[in-house]
C-alpha positions in Angstrom: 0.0 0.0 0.0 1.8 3.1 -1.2 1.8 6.7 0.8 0.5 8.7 -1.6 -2.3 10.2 0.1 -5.1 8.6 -1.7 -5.7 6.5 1.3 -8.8 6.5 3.8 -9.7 5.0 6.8 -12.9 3.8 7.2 -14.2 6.6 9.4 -12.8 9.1 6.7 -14.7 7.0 4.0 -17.7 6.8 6.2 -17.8 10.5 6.6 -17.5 11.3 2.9 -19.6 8.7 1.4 -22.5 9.1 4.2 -22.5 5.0 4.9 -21.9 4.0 8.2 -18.8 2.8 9.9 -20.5 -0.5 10.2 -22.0 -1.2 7.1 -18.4 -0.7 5.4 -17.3 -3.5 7.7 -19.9 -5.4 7.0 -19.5 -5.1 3.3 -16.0 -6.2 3.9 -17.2 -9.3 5.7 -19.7 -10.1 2.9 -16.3 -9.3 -0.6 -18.5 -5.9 -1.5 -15.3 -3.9 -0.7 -12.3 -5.1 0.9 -10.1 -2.8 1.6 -6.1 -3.1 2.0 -4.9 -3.5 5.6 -2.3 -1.5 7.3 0.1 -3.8 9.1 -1.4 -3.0 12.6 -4.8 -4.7 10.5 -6.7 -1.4 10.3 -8.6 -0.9 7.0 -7.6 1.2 4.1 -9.6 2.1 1.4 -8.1 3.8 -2.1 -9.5 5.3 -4.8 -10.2 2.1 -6.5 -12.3 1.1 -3.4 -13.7 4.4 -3.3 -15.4 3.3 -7.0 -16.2 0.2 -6.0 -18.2 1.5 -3.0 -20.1 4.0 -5.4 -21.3 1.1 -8.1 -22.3 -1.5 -5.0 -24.7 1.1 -3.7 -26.1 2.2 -7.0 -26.7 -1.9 -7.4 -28.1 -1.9 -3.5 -30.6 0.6 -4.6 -32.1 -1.7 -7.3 -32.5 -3.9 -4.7 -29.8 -6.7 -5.2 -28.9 -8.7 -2.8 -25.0 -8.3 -1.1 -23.6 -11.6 -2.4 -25.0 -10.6 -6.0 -23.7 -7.6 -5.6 -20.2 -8.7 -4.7 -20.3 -11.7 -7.2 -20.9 -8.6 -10.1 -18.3 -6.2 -8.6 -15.6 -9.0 -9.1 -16.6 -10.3 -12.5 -17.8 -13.9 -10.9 -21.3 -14.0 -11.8 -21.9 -16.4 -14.8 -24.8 -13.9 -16.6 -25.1 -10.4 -15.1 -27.6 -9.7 -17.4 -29.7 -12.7 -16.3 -29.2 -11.9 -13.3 -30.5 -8.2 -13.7 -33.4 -9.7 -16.0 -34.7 -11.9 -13.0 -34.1 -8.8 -10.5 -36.3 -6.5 -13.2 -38.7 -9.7 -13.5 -39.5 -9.0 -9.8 -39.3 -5.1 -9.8 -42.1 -5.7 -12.9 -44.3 -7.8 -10.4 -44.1 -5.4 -7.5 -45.6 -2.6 -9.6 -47.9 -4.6 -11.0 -49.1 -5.3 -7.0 -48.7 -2.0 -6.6 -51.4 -1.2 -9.7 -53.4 -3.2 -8.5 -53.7 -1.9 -4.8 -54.4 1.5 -6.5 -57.4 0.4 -8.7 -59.2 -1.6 -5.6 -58.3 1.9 -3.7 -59.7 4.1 -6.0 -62.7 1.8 -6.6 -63.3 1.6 -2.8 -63.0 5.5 -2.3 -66.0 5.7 -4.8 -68.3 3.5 -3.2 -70.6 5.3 -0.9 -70.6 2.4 1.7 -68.2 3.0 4.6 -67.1 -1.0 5.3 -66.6 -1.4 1.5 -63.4 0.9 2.3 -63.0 -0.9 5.3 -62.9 -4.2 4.2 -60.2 -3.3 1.3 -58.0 -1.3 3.7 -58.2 -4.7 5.6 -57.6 -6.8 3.0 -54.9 -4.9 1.4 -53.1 -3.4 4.0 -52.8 -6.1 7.0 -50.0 -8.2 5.7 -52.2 -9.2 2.6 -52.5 -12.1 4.3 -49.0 -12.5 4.4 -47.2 -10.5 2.5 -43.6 -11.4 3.4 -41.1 -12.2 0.6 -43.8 -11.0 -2.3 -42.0 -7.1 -2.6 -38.4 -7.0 -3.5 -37.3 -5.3 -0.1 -39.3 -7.9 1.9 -37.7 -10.4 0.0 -33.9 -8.5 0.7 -34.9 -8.5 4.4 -35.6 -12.7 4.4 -32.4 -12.7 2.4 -30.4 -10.5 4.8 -31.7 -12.2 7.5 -30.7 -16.1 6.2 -27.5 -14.6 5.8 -27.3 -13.6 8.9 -28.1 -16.5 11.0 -27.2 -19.5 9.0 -25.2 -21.0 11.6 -27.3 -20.2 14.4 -30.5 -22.1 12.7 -29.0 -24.4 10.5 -26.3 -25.8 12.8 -26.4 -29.3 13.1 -29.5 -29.7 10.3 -27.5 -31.8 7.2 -29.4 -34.8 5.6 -27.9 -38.1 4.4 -27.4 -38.3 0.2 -30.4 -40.2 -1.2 -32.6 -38.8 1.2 -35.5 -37.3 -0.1 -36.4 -33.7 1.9 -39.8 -31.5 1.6 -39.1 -27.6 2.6 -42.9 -26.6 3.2 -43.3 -23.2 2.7 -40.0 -21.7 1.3 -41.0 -18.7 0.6 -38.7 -16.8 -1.6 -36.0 -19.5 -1.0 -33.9 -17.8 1.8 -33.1 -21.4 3.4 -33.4 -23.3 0.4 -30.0 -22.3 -0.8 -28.4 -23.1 2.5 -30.3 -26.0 3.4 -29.2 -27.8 -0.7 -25.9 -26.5 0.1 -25.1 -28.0 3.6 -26.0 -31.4 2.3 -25.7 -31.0 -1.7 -26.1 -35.0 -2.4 -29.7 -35.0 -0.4 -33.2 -34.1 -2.6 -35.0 -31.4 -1.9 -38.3 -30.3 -2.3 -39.6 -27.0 -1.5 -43.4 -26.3 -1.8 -45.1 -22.7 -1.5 -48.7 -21.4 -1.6 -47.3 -18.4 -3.9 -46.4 -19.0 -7.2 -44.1 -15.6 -7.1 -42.2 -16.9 -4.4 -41.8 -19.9 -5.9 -40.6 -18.2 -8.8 -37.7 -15.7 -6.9 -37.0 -19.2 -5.2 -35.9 -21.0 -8.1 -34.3 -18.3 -9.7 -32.3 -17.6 -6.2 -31.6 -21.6 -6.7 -30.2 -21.4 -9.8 -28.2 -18.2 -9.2 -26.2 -20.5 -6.4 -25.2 -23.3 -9.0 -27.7 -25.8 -7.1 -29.2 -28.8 -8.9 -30.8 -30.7 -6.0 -34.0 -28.9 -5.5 -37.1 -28.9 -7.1 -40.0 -26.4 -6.7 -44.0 -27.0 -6.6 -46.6 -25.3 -5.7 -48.5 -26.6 -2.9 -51.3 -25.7 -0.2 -50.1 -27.6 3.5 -53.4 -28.3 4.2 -54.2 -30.0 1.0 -51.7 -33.1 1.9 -50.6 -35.8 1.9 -52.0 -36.1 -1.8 -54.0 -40.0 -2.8 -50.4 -40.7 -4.8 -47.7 -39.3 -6.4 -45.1 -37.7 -4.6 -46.9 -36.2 -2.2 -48.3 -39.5 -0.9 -48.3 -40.7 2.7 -44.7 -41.1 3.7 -43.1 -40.0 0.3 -40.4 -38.4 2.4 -37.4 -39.2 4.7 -37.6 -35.8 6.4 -39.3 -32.4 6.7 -38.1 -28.9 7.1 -40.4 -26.2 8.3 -39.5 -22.5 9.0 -41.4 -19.2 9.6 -44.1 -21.0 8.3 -46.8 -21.8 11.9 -46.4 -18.3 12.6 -48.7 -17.9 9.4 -51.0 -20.7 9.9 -54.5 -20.3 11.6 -54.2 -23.9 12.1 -50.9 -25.5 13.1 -51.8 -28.2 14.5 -53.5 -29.4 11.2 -50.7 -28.5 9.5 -48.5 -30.6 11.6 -50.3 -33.8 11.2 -50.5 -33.3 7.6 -46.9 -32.8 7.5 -46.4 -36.0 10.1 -48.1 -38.0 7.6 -45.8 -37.1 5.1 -42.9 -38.6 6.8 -42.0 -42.3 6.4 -42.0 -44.1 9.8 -39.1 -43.2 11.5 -38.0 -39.9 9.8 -38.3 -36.4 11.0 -39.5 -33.0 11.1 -37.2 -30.1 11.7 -39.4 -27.0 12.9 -37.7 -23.2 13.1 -39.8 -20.5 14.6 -39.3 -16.8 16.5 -41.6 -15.3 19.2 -41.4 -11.5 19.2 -42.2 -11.5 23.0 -38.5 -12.5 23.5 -37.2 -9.5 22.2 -35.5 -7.6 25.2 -33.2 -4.4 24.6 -30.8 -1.5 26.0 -31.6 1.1 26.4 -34.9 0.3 27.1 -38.1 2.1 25.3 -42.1 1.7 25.8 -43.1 3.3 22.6 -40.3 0.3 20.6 -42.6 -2.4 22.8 -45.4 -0.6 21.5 -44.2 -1.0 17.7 -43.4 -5.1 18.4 -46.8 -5.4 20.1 -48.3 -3.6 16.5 -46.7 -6.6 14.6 -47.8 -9.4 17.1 -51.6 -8.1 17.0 -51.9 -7.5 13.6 -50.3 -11.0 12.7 -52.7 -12.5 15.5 -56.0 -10.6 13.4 -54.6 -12.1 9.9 -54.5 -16.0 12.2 -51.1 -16.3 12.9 -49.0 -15.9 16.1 -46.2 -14.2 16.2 -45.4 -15.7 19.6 -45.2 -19.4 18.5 -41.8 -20.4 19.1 -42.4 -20.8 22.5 -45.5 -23.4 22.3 -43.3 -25.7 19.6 -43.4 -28.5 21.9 -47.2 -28.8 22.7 -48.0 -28.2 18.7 -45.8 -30.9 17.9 -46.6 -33.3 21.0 -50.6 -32.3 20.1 -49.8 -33.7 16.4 -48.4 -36.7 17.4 -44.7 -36.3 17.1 -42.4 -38.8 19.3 -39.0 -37.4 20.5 -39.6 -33.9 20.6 -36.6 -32.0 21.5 -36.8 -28.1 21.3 -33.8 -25.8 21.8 -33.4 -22.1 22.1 -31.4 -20.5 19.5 -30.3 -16.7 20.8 -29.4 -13.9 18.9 -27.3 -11.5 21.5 -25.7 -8.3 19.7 -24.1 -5.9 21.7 -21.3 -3.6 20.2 -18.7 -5.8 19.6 -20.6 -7.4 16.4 -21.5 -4.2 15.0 -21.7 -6.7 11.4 -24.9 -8.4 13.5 -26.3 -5.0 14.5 -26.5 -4.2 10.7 -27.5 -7.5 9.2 -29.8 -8.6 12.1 -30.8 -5.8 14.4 -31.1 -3.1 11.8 -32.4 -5.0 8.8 -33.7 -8.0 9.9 -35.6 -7.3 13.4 -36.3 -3.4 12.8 -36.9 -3.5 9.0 -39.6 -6.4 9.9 -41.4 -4.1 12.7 -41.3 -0.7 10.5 -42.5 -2.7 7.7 -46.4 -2.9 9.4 -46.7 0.8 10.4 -49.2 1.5 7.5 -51.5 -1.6 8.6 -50.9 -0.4 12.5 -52.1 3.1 12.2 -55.0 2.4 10.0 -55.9 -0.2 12.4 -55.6 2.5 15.2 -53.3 0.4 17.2 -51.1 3.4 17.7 -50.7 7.3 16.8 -47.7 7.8 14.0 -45.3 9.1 16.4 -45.3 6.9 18.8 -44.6 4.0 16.1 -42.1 6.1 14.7 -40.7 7.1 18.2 -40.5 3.0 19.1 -38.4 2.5 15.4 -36.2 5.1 16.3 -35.5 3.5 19.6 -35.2 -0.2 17.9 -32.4 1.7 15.4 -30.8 3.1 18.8 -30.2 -0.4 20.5 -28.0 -1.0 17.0 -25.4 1.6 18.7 -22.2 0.4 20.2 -24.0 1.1 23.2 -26.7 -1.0 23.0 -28.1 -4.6 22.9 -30.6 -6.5 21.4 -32.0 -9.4 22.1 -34.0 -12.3 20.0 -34.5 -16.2 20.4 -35.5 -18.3 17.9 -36.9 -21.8 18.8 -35.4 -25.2 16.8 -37.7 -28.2 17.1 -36.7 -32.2 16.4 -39.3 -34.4 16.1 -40.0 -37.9 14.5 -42.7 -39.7 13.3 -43.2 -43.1 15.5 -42.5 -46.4 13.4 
């Protein structure tokens, strides 16, 4: 590294470019930018850096997720411009959503009946009935989010090759590319109700080089199927997660899914419960904002809170061997890359992403919810902590 005077340190950079000191570390944890180090290991960023940083956050701004990003910046993804086709594919569908919210709205303003308006600001605005991973920043949240905490969920979960795996409700394919990665010679198949999720899913599949999944497009509660593949114990295992905080009936769902299961095999079951979330500093109007999320999830027939009854859903289904063990996310200022990935994108960007829904339920006044995201950002501080546990469950089906 030459003394030329081109050189920055990462609070210089941070001050010029306007990103934080701790997203430019984590983008050098993730390959966005790496800068030099000094021999004392502090970071050095030069002009070329400097350029680099510019292009990855013209590409963040579309969207893109940090590992496509990086894999563009260095000239290692196989087709940018499929890659940037699928990303526009999905920008296309969101305004397309977004058209279509504005017709019902407009056509709901002009009725003269009071709960016609009602009933689409319900329908519309209160997760529409599940809404997460269907826009292209919820779907960069799930991915930030399986980034983060692939170890911490997926730690001990690898399944034998020949084994034949079903991934119920995968969403936009967040775990799917680490679960087919962790154990690449097992077969995987991941079902979703949405056929636009399954569609971001397969292309996030192919984008990681992965040939052991396949995708379909299937309703939990209409299985096991009379034959086919989806016949009574057609599979060795099951994976499940952040699905039974969705379901108005998990129980159901759970026999279903038990039925699946060849005697013997097993069910692997990964769910959060917001009321675990403890912080510092401390803040009513952020406990406020949570609560928003856990009531409105409760009105649309999930529970937000079900990590915590894992065992009696699975014991109530008829699972033998039921082992459930806390899974802790603790961030405090010495992982400032956690604060960023998890506490800031992942925990906050969930709860600010149901103010709309909260204050046209009336659940809370616009300042307080802002006021209680503020004080969720604060806790990402080197000064403060933050809190989550996620529940892991191990069950199999008796023989």
């Amino acid at each position: 590294m030459d003394d030329d005077g081109t050189w920055w340190t990462v609070g210089e950079l941070a001050l010029a470019s306007g990103v934080s000191v701790r997203v430019l570390r984590h983008w050098d944890a993730l390959g966005v930018v790496c800068p030099e180090r000094t021999p004392s290991g502090h970071r050095r960023y030069g002009p070329a850096h400097v350029t680099r940083l510019y292009r990855a956050l013209a590409l963040r701004r579309t969207g893109l997720e940090l590992r496509r990003i990086a894999a563009l910046l260095d000239h290692e993804d196989p087709d940018p411009a499929a890659t940037l086709r699928a990303h526009l594919d999905d920008v296309e569908e969101d305004l397309e959503r977004r058209s279509r919210l504005r017709d019902r709205l407009v056509a709901a303003l002009g009725s003269p009946e009071p709960d016609q308006l009602m009933k689409v600001i319900e329908n519309m605005t209160m997760f529409e009935q599940y809404v997460h991973g269907y826009r292209p920043e919820e779907s960069t949240r799930l991915a930030d989010q399986a980034d983060a905490l692939v170890e911490l969920l997926h730690g001990g979960t690898r399944f034998r090759p020949g084994e034949r795996v079903l991934e119920m409700g995968c969403g936009v394919g967040a775990q799917t590319t680490t679960l087919a990665s962790r154990s690449p010679h097992a077969h995987f198949v991941s079902c979703d109700i949405a056929p636009d999720s399954l569609e971001s899913a397969s292309r996030r599949v192919a984008a990681a080089g992965l040939t052991n999944v396949e995708f379909a497009a299937k309703n939990v509660f209409d299985l096991p199927e009379p034959e086919g593949g989806f016949a009574e114990a057609s599979f060795d295992h099951v994976f499940v997660c952040f699905l039974l905080e969705h379901l108005p009936a998990p129980v159901d769902a759970l026999e279903r899914l038990r039925r699946l299961v060849r005697p013997g095999g097993t069910i692997t079951v990964i769910e959060g419960d917001h009321g675990s979330a403890y912080f510092h500093p401390d803040d009513e109007a952020a406990r406020a904002a949570i609560a928003c999320q856990v009531t409105l999830q409760r009105h649309a027939g999930g529970d937000a809170l079900v990590g915590r009854r894992l065992f009696p859903l699975l014991h109530e289904a008829d699972w033998s061997d039921i082992t459930v063990t806390p899974r802790t996310v603790y961030v405090d200022g010495s992982r400032p890359e956690l604060a960023d990935s998890f506490t800031r994108r992942t925990f906050t960007a969930m709860i600010s992403g149901v103010r709309e829904p909260a204050v046209a339920a009336e659940l809370i006044d616009p300042a307080t919810f802002d006021a209680g995201i503020a004080a969720l950002r604060r806790t990402a501080e080197p000064d403060g902590v933050f809190c989550y546990t996620f529940f892991k469950a191990v069950a199999h089906r008796r023989t």
